[in-house]
C-alpha positions as protocol buffer text, in pm:
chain_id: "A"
residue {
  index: 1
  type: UNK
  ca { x: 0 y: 0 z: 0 }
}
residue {
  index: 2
  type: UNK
  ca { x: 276 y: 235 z: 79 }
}
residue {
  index: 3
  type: UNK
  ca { x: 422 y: 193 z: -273 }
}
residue {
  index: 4
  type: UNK
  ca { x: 109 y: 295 z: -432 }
}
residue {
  index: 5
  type: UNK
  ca { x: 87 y: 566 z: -211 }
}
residue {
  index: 6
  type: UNK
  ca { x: 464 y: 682 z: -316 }
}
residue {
  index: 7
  type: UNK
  ca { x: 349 y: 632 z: -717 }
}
residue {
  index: 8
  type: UNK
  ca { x: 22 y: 845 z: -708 }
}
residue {
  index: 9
  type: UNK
  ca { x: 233 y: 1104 z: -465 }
}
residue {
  index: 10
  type: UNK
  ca { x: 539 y: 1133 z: -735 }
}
residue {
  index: 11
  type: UNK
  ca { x: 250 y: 1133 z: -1001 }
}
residue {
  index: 12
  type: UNK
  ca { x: 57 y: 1414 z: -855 }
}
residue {
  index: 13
  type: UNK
  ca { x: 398 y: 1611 z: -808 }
}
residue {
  index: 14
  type: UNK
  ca { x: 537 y: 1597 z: -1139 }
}
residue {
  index: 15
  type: UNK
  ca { x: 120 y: 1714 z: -1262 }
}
residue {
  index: 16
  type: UNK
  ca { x: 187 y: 2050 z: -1004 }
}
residue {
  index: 17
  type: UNK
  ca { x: 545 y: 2077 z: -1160 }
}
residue {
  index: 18
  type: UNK
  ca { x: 399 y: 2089 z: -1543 }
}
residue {
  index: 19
  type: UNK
  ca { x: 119 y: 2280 z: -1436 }
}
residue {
  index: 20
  type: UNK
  ca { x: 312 y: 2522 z: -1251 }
}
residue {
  index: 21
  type: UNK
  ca { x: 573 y: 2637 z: -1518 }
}
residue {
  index: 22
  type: UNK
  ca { x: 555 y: 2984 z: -1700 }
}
residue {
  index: 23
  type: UNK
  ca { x: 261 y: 3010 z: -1967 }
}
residue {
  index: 24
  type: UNK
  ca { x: 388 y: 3067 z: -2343 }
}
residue {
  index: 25
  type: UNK
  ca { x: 459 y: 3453 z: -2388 }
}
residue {
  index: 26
  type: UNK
  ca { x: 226 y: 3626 z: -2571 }
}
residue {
  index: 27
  type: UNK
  ca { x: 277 y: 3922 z: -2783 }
}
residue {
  index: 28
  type: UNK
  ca { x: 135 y: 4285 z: -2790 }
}
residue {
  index: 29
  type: UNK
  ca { x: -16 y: 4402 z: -3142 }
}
residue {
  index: 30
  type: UNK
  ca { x: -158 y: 4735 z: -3265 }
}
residue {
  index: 31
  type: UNK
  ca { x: -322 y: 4814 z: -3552 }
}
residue {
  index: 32
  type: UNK
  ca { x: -337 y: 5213 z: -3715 }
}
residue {
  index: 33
  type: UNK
  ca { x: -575 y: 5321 z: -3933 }
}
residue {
  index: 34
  type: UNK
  ca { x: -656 y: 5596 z: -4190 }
}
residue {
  index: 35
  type: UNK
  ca { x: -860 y: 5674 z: -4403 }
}
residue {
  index: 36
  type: UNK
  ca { x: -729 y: 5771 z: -4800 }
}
residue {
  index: 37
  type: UNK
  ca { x: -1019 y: 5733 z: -5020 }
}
residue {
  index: 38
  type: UNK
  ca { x: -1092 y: 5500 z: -5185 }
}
residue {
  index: 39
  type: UNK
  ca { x: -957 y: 5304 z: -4942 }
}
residue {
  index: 40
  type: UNK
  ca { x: -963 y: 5251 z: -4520 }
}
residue {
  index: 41
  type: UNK
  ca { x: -541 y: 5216 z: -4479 }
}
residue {
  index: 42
  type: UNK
  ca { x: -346 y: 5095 z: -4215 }
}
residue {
  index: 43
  type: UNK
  ca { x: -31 y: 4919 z: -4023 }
}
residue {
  index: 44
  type: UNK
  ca { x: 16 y: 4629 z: -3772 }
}
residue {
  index: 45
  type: UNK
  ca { x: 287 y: 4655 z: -3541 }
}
residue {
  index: 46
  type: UNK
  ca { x: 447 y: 4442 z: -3263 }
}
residue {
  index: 47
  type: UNK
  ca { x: 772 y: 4448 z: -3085 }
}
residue {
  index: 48
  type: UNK
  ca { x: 784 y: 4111 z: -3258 }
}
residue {
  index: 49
  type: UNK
  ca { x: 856 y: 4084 z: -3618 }
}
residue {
  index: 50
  type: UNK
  ca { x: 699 y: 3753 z: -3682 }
}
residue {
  index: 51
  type: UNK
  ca { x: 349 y: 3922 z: -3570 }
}
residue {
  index: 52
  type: UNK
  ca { x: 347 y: 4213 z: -3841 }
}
residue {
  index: 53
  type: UNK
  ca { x: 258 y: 4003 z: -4161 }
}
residue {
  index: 54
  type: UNK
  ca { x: 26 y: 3752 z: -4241 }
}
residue {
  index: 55
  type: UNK
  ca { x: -219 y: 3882 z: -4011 }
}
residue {
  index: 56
  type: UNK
  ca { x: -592 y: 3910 z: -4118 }
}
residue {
  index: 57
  type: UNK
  ca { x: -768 y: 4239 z: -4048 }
}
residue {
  index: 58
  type: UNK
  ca { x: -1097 y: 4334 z: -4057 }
}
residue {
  index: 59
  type: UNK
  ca { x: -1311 y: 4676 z: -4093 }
}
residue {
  index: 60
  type: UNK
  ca { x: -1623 y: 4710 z: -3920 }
}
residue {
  index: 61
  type: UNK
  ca { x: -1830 y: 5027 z: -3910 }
}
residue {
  index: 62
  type: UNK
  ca { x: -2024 y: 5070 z: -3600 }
}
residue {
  index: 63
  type: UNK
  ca { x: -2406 y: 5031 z: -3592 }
}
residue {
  index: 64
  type: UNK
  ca { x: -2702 y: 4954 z: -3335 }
}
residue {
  index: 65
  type: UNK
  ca { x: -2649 y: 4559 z: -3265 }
}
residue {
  index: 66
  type: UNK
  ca { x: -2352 y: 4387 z: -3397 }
}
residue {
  index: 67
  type: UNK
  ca { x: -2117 y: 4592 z: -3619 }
}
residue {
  index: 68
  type: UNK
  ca { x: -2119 y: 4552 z: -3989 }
}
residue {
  index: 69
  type: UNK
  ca { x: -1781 y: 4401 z: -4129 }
}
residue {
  index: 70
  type: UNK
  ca { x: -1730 y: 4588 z: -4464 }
}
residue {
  index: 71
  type: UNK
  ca { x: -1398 y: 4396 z: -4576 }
}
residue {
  index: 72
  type: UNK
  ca { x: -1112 y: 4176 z: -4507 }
}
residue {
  index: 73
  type: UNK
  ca { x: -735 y: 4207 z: -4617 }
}
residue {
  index: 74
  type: UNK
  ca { x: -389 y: 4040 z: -4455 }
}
residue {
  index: 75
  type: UNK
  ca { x: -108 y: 4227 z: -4364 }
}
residue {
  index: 76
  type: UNK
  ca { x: 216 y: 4218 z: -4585 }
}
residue {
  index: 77
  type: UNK
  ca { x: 574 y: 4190 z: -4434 }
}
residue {
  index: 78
  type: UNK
  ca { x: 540 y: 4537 z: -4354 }
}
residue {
  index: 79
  type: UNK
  ca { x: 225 y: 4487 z: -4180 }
}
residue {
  index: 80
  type: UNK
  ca { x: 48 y: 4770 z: -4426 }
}
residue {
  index: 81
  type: UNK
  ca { x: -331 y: 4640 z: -4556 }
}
residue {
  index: 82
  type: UNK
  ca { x: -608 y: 4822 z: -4727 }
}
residue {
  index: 83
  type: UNK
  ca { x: -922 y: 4760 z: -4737 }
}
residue {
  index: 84
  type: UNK
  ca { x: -1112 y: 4956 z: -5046 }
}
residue {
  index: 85
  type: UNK
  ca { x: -1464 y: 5087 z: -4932 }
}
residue {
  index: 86
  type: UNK
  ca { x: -1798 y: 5212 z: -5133 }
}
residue {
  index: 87
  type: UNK
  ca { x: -1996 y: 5527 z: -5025 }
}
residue {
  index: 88
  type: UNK
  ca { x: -1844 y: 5670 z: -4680 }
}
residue {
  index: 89
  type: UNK
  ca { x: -2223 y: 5743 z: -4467 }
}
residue {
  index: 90
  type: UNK
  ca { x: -2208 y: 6061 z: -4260 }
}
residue {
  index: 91
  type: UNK
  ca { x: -2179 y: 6027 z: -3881 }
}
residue {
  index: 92
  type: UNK
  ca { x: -2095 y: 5651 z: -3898 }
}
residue {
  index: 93
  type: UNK
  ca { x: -1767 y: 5554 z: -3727 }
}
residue {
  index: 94
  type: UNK
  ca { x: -1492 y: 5270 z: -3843 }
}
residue {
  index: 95
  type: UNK
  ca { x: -1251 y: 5081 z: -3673 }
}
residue {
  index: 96
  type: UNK
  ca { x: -1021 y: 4740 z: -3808 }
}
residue {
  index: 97
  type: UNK
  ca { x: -927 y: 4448 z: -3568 }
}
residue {
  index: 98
  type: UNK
  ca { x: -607 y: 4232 z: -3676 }
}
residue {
  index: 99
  type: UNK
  ca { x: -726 y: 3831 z: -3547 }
}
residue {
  index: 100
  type: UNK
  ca { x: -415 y: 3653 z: -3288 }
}
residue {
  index: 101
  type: UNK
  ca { x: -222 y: 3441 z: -3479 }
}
residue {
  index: 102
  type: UNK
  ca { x: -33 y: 3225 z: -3264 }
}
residue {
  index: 103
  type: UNK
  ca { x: 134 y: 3374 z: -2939 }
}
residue {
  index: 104
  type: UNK
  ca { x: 59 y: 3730 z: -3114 }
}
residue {
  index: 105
  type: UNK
  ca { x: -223 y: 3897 z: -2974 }
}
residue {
  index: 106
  type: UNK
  ca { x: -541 y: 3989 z: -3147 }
}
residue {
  index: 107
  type: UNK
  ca { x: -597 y: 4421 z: -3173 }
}
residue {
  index: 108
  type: UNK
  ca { x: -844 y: 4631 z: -3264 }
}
residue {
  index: 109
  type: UNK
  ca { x: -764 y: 5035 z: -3387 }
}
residue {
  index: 110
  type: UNK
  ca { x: -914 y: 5312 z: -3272 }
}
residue {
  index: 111
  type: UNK
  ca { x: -1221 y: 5442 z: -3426 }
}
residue {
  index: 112
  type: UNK
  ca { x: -1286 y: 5679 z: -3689 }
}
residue {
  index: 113
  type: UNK
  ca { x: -1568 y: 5934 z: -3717 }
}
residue {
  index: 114
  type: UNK
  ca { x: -1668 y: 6043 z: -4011 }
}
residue {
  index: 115
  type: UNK
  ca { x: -1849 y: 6377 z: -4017 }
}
């Protein structure tokens, strides 16, 4: 009995030990925009290189209810994207959100009023 006792004892320790160790680093993202006509513009940036490209980003314009995605474009190397856009509506206000990929975290820009 004391055997099994030692087992399930060294089992449950090396459990805690796993457990217990750092989680994976994750890393900050932000995402500019701007708006050139006919196009919303923008960059992703990290302090990591590997989470400027590649990364999807999406434009939403805000509304009653959910927001209305209006297009979707992935970063380049550079993290630049653009998203091209129809008619512009008076008073209605835009932001983008780049998704996580991986340890990089997801962002979202700030918002854009058009007047």
């Amino acid at each position: 009995m004391l055997a099994r006792f030692s087992a399930l004892l060294v089992v449950a320790t090396v459990a805690v030990a796993v457990s217990a160790s750092p989680a994976a680093a994750s890393y900050g993202t932000k995402v500019v925009i701007s708006l050139k006509t006919p196009a919303f513009h923008g960059k992703v940036t990290s302090g990591r290189s590997a989470c400027v490209g590649g990364r999807t980003v999406r434009l939403f314009r805000k509304k009653a209810g959910p927001d209305t995605v209006l297009g979707t474009d992935r970063s380049n190397a550079k993290g630049k994207w653009a998203i091209p856009i129809g008619r512009l509506r008076s008073g209605a206000s835009y932001y983008a959100k780049a998704a996580a990929k991986g340890r990089c975290r997801a962002a979202k820009s700030r918002v854009l009023n058009i007047g």
